[in-house]
C-alpha positions in Angstrom: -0.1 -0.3 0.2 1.1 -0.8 3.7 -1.8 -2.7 6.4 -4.8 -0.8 8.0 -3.7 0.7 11.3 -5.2 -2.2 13.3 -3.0 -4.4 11.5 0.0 -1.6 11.6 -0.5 -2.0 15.2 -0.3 -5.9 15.4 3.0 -5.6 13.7 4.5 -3.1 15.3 3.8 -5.4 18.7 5.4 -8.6 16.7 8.2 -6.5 15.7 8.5 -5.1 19.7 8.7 -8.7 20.5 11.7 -9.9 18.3 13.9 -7.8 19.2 17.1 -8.8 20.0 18.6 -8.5 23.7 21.8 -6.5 22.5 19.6 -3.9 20.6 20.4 -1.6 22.6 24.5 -1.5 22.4 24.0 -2.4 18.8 25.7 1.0 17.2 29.1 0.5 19.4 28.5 -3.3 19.8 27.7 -6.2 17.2 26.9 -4.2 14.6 30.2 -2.7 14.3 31.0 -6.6 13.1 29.3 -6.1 9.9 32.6 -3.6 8.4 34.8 -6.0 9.5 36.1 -4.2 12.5 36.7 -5.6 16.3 36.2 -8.7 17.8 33.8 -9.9 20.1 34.4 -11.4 23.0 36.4 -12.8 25.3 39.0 -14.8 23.2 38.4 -12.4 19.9 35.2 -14.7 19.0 33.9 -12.7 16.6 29.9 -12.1 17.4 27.1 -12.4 14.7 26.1 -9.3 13.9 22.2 -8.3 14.2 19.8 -7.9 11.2 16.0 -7.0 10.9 13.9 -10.2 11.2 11.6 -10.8 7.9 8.2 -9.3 9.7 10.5 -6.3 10.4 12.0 -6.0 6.9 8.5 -6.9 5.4 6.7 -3.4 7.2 9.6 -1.1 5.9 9.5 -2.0 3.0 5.2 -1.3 2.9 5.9 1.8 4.8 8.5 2.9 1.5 5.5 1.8 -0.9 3.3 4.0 1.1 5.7 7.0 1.1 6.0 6.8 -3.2 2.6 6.4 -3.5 2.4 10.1 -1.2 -0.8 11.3 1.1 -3.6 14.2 -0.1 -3.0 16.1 2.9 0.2 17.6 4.7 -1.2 16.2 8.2 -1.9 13.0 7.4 1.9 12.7 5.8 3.0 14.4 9.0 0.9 11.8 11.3 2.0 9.0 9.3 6.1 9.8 9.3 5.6 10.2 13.1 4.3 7.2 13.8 6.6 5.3 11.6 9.5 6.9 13.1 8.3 5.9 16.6 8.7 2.5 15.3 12.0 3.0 15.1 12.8 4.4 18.2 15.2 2.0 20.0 16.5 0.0 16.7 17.4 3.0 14.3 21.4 2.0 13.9 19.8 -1.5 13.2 17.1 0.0 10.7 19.9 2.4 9.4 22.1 -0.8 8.1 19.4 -2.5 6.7 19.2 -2.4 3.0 15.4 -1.8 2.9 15.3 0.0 6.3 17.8 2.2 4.7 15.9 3.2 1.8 13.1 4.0 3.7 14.3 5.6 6.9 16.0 7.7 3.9 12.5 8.2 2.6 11.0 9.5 6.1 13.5 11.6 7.2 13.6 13.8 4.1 9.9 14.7 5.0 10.8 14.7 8.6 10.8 17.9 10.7 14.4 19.2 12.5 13.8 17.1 15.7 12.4 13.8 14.4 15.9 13.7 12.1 18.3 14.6 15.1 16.5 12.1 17.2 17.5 9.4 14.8 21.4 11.5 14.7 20.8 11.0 18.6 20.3 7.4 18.4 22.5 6.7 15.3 25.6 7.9 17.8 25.0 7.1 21.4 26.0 8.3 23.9 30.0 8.3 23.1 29.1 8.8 19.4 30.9 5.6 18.2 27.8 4.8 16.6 28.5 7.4 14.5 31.7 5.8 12.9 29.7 2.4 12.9 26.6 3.3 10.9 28.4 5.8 8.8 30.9 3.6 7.1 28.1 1.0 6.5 27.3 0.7 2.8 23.4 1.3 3.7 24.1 3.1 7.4 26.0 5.9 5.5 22.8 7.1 3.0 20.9 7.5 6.7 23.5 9.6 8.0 24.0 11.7 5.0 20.1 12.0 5.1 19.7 13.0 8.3 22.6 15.7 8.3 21.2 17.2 4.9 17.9 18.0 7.2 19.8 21.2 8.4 19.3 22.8 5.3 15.5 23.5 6.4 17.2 25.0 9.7 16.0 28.9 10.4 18.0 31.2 12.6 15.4 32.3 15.1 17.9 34.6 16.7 16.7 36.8 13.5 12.7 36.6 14.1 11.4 39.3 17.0 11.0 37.6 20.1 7.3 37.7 20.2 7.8 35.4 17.2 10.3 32.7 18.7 8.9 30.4 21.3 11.3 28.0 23.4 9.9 25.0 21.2 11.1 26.6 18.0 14.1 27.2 19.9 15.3 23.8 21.1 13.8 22.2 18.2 16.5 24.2 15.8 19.1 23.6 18.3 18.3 20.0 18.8 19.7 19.0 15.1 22.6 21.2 15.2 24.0 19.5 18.3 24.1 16.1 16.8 25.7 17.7 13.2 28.3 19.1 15.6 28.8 15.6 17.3 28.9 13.7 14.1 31.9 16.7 13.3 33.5 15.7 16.6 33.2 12.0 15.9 34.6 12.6 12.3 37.8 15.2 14.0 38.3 11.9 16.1 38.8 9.4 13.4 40.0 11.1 10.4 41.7 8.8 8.7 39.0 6.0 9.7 36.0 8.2 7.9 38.2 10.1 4.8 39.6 6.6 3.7 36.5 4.5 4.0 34.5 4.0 0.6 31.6 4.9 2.6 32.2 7.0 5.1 34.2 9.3 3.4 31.3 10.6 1.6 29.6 11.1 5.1 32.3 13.4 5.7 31.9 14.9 2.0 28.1 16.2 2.8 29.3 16.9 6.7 31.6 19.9 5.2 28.7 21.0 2.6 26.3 21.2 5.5 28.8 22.7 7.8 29.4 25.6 5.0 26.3 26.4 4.2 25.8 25.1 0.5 24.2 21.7 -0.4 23.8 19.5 -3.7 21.4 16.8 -4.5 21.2 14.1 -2.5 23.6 11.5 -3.2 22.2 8.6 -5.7 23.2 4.9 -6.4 24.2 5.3 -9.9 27.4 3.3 -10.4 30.6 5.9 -11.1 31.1 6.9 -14.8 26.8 6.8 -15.5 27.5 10.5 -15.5 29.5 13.1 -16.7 32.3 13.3 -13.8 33.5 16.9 -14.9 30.1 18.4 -14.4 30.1 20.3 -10.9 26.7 19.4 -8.8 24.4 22.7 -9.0 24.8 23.9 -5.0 22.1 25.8 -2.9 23.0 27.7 0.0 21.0 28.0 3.4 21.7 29.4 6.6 23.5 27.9 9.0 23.9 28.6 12.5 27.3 30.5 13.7 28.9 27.3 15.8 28.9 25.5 12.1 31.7 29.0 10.9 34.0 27.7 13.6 33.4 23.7 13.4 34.4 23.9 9.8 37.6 25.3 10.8 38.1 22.8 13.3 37.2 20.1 10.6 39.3 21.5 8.4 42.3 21.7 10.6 41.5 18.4 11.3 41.5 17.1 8.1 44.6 18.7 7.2 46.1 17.0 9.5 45.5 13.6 7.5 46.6 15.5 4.1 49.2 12.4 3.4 46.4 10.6 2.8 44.6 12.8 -0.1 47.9 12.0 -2.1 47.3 8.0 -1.6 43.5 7.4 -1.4 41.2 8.2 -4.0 38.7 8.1 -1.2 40.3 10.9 0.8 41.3 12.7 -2.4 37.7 13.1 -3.4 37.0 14.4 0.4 39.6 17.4 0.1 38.6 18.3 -3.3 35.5 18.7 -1.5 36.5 20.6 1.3 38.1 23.2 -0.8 34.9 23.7 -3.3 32.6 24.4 -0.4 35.4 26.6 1.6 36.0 28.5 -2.3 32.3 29.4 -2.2 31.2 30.2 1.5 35.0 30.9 2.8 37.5 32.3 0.4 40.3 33.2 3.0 40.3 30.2 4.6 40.3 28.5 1.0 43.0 30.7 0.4 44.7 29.3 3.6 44.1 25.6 2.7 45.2 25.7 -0.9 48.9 26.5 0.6 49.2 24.5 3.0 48.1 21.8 0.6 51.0 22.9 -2.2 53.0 23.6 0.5 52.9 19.3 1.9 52.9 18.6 -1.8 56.1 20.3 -3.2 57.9 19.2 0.2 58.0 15.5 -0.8 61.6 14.2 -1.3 62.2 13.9 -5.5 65.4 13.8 -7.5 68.0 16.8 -7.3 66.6 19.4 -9.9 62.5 17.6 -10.4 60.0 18.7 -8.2 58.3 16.3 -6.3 54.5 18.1 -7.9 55.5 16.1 -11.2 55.2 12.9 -9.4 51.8 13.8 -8.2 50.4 14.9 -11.5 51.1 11.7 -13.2 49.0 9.9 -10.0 45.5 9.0 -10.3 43.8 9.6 -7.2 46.2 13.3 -6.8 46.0 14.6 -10.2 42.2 15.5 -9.1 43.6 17.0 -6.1 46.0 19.3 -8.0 42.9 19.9 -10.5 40.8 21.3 -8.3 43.7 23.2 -6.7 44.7 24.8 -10.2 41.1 25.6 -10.8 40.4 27.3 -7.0 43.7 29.0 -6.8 44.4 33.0 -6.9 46.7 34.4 -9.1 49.7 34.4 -7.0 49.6 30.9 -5.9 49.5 29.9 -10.2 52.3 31.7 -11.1 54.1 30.1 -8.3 52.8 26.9 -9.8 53.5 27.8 -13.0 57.2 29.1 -12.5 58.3 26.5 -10.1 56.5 23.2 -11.0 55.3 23.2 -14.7 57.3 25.7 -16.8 59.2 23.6 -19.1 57.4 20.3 -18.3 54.3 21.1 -20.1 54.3 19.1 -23.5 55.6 15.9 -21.6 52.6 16.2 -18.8 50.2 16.7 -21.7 51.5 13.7 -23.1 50.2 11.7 -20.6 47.4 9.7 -19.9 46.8 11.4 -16.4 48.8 14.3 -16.0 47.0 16.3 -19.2 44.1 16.9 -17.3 45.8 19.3 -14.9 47.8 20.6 -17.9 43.8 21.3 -19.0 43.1 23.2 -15.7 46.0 25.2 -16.1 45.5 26.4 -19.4 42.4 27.3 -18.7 43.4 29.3 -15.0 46.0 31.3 -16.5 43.5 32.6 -19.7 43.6 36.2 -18.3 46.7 36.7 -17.2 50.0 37.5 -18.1 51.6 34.2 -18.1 49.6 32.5 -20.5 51.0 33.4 -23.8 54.6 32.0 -22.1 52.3 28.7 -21.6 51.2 29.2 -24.9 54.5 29.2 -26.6 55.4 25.9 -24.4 52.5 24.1 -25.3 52.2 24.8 -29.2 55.6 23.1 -29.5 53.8 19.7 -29.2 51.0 20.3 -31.2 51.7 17.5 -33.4 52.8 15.4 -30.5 49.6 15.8 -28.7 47.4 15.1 -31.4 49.2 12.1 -32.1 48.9 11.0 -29.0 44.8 12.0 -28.9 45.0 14.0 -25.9 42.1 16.5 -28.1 41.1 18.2 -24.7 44.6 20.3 -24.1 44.8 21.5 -27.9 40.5 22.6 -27.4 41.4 23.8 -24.0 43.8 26.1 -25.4 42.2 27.2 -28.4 39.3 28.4 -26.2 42.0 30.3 -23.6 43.3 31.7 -26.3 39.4 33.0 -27.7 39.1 34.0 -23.9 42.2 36.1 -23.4 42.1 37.2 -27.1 45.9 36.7 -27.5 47.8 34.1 -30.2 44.6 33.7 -32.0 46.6 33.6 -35.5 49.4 31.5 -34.3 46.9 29.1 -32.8 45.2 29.1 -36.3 48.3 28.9 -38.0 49.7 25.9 -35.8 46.3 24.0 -36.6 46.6 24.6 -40.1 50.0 23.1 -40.5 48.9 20.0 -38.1 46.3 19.0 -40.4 48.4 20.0 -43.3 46.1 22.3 -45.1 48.4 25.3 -44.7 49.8 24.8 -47.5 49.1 25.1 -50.9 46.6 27.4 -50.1 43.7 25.6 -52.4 43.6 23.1 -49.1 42.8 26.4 -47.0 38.9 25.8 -47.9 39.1 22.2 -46.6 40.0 23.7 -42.7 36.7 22.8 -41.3 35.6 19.2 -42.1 39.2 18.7 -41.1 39.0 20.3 -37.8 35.5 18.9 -37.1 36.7 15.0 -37.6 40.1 15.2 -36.7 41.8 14.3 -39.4 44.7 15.4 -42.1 44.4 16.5 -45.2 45.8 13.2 -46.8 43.4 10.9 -44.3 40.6 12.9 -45.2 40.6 13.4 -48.5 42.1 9.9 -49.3 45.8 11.5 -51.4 47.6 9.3 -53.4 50.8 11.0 -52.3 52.8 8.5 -55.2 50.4 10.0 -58.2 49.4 12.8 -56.9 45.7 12.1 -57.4 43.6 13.3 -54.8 39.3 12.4 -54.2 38.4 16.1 -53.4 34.6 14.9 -53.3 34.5 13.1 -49.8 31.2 13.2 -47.9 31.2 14.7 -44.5 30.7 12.0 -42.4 33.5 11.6 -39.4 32.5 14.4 -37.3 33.5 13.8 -33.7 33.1 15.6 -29.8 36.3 17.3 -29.9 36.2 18.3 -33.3 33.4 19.7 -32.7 34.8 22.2 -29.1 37.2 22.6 -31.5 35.8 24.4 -33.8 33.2 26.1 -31.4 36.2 28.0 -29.7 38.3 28.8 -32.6 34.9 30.7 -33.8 35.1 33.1 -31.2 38.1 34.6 -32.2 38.5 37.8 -33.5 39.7 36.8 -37.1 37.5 33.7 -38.5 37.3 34.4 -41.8 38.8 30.7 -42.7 36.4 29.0 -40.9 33.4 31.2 -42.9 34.9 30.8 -46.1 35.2 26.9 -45.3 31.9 26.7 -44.5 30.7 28.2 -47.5 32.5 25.8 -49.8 30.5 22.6 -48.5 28.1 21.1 -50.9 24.4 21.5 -49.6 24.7 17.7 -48.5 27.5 18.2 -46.1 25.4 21.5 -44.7 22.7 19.1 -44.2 24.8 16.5 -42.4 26.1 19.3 -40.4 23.2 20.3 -39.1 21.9 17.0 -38.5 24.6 15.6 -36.5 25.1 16.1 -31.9 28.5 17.3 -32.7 27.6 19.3 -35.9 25.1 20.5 -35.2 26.8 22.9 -32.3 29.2 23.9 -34.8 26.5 25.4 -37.7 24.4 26.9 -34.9 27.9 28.6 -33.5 28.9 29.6 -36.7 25.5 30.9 -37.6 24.0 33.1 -34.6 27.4 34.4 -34.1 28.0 36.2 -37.5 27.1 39.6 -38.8 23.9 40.0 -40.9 25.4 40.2 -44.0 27.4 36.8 -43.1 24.8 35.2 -41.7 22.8 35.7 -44.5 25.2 33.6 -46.6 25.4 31.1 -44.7 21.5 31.0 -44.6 21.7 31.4 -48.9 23.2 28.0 -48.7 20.8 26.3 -46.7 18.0 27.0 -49.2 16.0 23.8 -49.9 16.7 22.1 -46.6 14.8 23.8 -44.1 12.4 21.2 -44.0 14.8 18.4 -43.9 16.3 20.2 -41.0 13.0 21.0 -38.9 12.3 17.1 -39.2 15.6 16.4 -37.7 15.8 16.1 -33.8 19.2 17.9 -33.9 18.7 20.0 -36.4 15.3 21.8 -35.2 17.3 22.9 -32.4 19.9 24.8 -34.5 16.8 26.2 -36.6 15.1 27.3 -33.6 18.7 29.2 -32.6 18.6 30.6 -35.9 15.0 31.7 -36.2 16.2 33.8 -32.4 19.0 35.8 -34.1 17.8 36.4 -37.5 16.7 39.6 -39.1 12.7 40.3 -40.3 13.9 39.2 -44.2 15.5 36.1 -42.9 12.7 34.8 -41.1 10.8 35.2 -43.9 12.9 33.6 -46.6 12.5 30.1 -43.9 8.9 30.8 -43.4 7.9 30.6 -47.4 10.3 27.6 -47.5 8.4 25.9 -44.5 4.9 26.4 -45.1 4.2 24.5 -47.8 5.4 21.8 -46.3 2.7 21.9 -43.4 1.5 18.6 -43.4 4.8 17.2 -43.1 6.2 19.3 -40.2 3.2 19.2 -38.5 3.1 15.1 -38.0 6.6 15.4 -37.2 7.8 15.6 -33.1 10.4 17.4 -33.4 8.9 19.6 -36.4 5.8 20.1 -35.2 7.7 22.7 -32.1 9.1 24.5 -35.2 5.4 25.0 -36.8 4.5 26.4 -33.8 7.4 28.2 -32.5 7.7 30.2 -36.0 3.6 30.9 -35.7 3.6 29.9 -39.8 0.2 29.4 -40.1 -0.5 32.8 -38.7 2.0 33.2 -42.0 0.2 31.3 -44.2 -3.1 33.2 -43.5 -1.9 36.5 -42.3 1.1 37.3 -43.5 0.9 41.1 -42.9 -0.3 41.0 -39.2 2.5 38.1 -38.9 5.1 40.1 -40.7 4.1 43.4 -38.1 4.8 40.9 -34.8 8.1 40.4 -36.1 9.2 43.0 -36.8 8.1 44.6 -33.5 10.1 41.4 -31.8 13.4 42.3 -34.0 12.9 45.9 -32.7 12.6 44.9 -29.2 15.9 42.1 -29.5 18.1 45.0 -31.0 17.6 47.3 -28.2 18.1 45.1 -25.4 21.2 43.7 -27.6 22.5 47.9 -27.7 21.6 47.8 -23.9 23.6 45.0 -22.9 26.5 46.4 -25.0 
């Protein structure tokens, strides 16, 4: 807990005290040593740079305590963030690039009102805003100024409220952060490739161009990259912006494109356009539209052997291949077939091949689903289907089987092609064995352990290898149109294998796919077969979940045929956690002691799903 306010006060006069005589140049001066930058001095002696002093390090890192701990009332949280930021006043760059001063000035200015963050932006930059290329391409400096920036998004266009409402305060206080957002833009136009190429201050510039456009993620954490999934997309809120942020962004972005030689070399930079054209796709489509030329435009102009295009040499790079990825997946349908025609056509089953370049063969497949030119792609790609599986690249063979579900076209030569991969085309006895083969990846004579010399073959294997891939596999060849492989498949597993299946975080997707997305009469089948399991299943943490899925999409006579099964069992599901949901969800003992009042709720709830199901139809 941080000190009384008498002793707060005593502090605060030690830390006025120790400050340091070149405090106040710090942004453009000493502290510009700490990147690495210019030299001090006459001579080029490089200067020390400046850090807090212990007392001063000591009382941020109470007044972060304090902030966690939080305050019972909105005023004294108010009082409190104002006081501490009056502490800072004077020393903020020197605060900023202090690793606990960071974390809590970070802290206060997410509670802090419009004006308290721009007078740290104010601060932060000076006077020539050289501070601003200082404290943001400081490892701790550059969370401050992503902080303070991301403030805007509380910003209210008073221009819109009657005028009786408005008073000059409001006013100036929503212009005062604004300016500085616009200088910070100006400092960033200034010193392009300084910002977009610096591990730090490149992602200044990142939340500079979602502020700018209007749309915002969560804040940025310090989780190490790969602790998450890097294909998931942030969730994005939009706000409102002022109307000088429509024409900065364009400035920005001219600026920026001016530096585009640089998104081809720096992963940094890379990651800062593929930004640039997210947030421009989302708040401003034609001048997306404009930026995803001019980008194709620089990179099919690079010099490349007679007859290769010089895009082919960018796919296979690291840093550009996400470049081109988000390119593929932002572009309009003339701009694809262009890409298509020009740059991929009869390249395709060597770029999937690949260790980099089949993740924009992924995009593509999945960009050109609804249109015309995919079943050309198609025909390309399905000519290496033995050749990408050899070579493990699973997401371009799942991407396409899921294109092909979406645009509904070469479903059976999809199925077909799979079939003879895993080399249960033929004799059509191995037909039945399609889905634990899909599911874990493997041919019919890995799986099933053929003694190709005697013939003899172990048709009893237990279904045990089912992997990620497998798994999308499976999911998208169930949408299409003609399954009937995969059902009959399904229906030949041993109750064991059902069990696993359900069981399992890859199986399990598979079973619930399979089962909510059949007829009646076929999901009742598959249902038939998992008889005598249910309670197995509801004690699984996996397999509650496809139960639960089930129990939403099955008929009145369904729900009753697991209910009977379950209810005995009450003792057991009940001191379960994961089984225990199920007891409730299902209401069984509402079964177990009236069944005909139970029986008349679901049936009313069956009623009720089938006409919103005819509605939405």
């Amino acid at each position: 807990m941080l000190a009384k306010p008498e002793e707060r006060k005593a502090e605060r006069g030690e830390v006025k005290k120790r400050r340091h005589g070149g405090e106040d140049g710090a942004e453009g001066g000493g502290e510009r040593k700490r990147r690495g930058g210019d030299d001090g001095g006459e001579g080029g002696q490089r200067k020390r740079p400046e850090r807090l002093d212990a007392m001063s390090v000591g009382y941020f890192r109470r007044v972060g305590e304090t902030l966690s701990e939080g305050f019972e009332e909105n005023e004294e949280r108010e009082m409190f963030v104002e006081n501490v930021l009056t502490e800072v006043r004077g020393k903020a760059a020197l605060v900023a690039m202090d690793m606990t001063g960071s974390i809590t000035l970070q802290k206060l200015l997410s509670q802090a009102s419009l004006d308290q963050a721009a007078a740290v932006m104010e601060e932060v930059g000076g006077e020539s805003g050289e501070g601003f290329k200082t404290v943001s391409c400081d490892r701790c400096g550059g969370h401050v100024v992503e902080s303070a920036v991301r403030q805007m998004s509380k910003w209210t266009d008073t221009s819109q409220k009657a005028p009786s409402d408005t008073t000059e305060e409001e006013e100036e206080t929503c212009g005062l952060l604004e300016a500085q957002v616009l200088y910070l833009s100006q400092a960033v136009r200034e010193n392009t490739a300084q910002f977009i190429t610096h591990a730090h201050g490149s992602h200044v510039v990142r939340t500079l161009l979602h502020v700018l456009a209007g749309c915002i993620g969560p804040p940025r954490t310090e989780a190490r990259p790969g602790a998450k999934d890097r294909n998931v997309a942030p969730q994005l809120t939009d706000f409102e912006i002022p109307s000088s942020f429509w024409y900065e962004l364009k400035s920005l972005t001219d600026a920026l494109m001016d530096s585009v030689n640089l998104s081809v070399a720096d992963s940094a930079a890379s990651a800062v356009f593929q930004i640039m054209l997210t947030v421009c796709h989302r708040k401003r489509p034609i001048l997306c539209k404009q930026l995803l030329k001019r980008i194709v435009d620089y990179l099919t102009s690079r010099s490349a052997a007679p007859g290769v295009s010089p895009l082919l040499v960018f796919l296979k790079d690291q840093a550009c291949s996400r470049l081109i990825e988000t390119v593929i997946q932002l572009s309009h349908k003339p701009l694809l077939r262009d890409l298509y025609k020009n740059h991929f056509r009869g390249q395709l089953v060597d770029l999937a091949l690949h260790n980099i370049a089949n993740f924009p063969v992924q995009r593509l497949t999945a960009a050109v689903a609804k249109f015309k030119m995919f079943p050309k792609l198609f025909d390309e790609l399905i000519q290496g289907m033995e050749a990408i599986l050899a070579a493990g690249h699973m997401g371009v063979i799942v991407q396409l089987a899921e294109s092909c579900a979406e645009s509904g076209e070469k479903q059976t030569d999809m199925m077909q092609s799979l079939m003879q991969a895993f080399h249960c085309a033929e004799p059509g006895s191995r037909q039945g064995s399609c889905l634990p083969l899909f599911m874990s990846l493997l041919t019919y004579e890995v799986y099933y352990h053929t003694d190709t010399a005697e013939g003899a073959t172990q048709t009893e294997v237990p279904l045990t290898s089912i992997c990620y891939h497998g798994s999308r596999l499976v999911q998208g060849l169930s949408r299409f149109k003609e399954r009937s492989l995969l059902l009959s498949s399904l229906r030949t597993l041993p109750p064991s294998d059902l069990l696993t299946l359900a069981s399992d975080p890859a199986g399990s997707h598979v079973l619930q796919h399979l089962i909510t997305t059949s007829s009646d009469k076929g999901r009742g089948k598959i249902l038939h077969r998992l008889e005598g399991q249910y309670v197995q299943i509801a004690c699984s943490r996996f397999g509650s979940r496809v139960l639960e899925a089930v129990w939403n999409s099955a008929s009145v006579s369904h729900r009753q045929g697991i209910a009977q099964e379950l209810v005995p069992s009450e003792s057991q599901l009940r001191s379960n956690q994961f089984a225990r949901h199920v007891w409730t969800k299902f209401a069984l003992s509402h079964f177990a002691n009236r069944k005909a009042h139970w029986q008349e709720i679901q049936t009313g709830e069956s009623k009720k799903r089938k006409l919103f199901s005819d509605i939405l139809e």
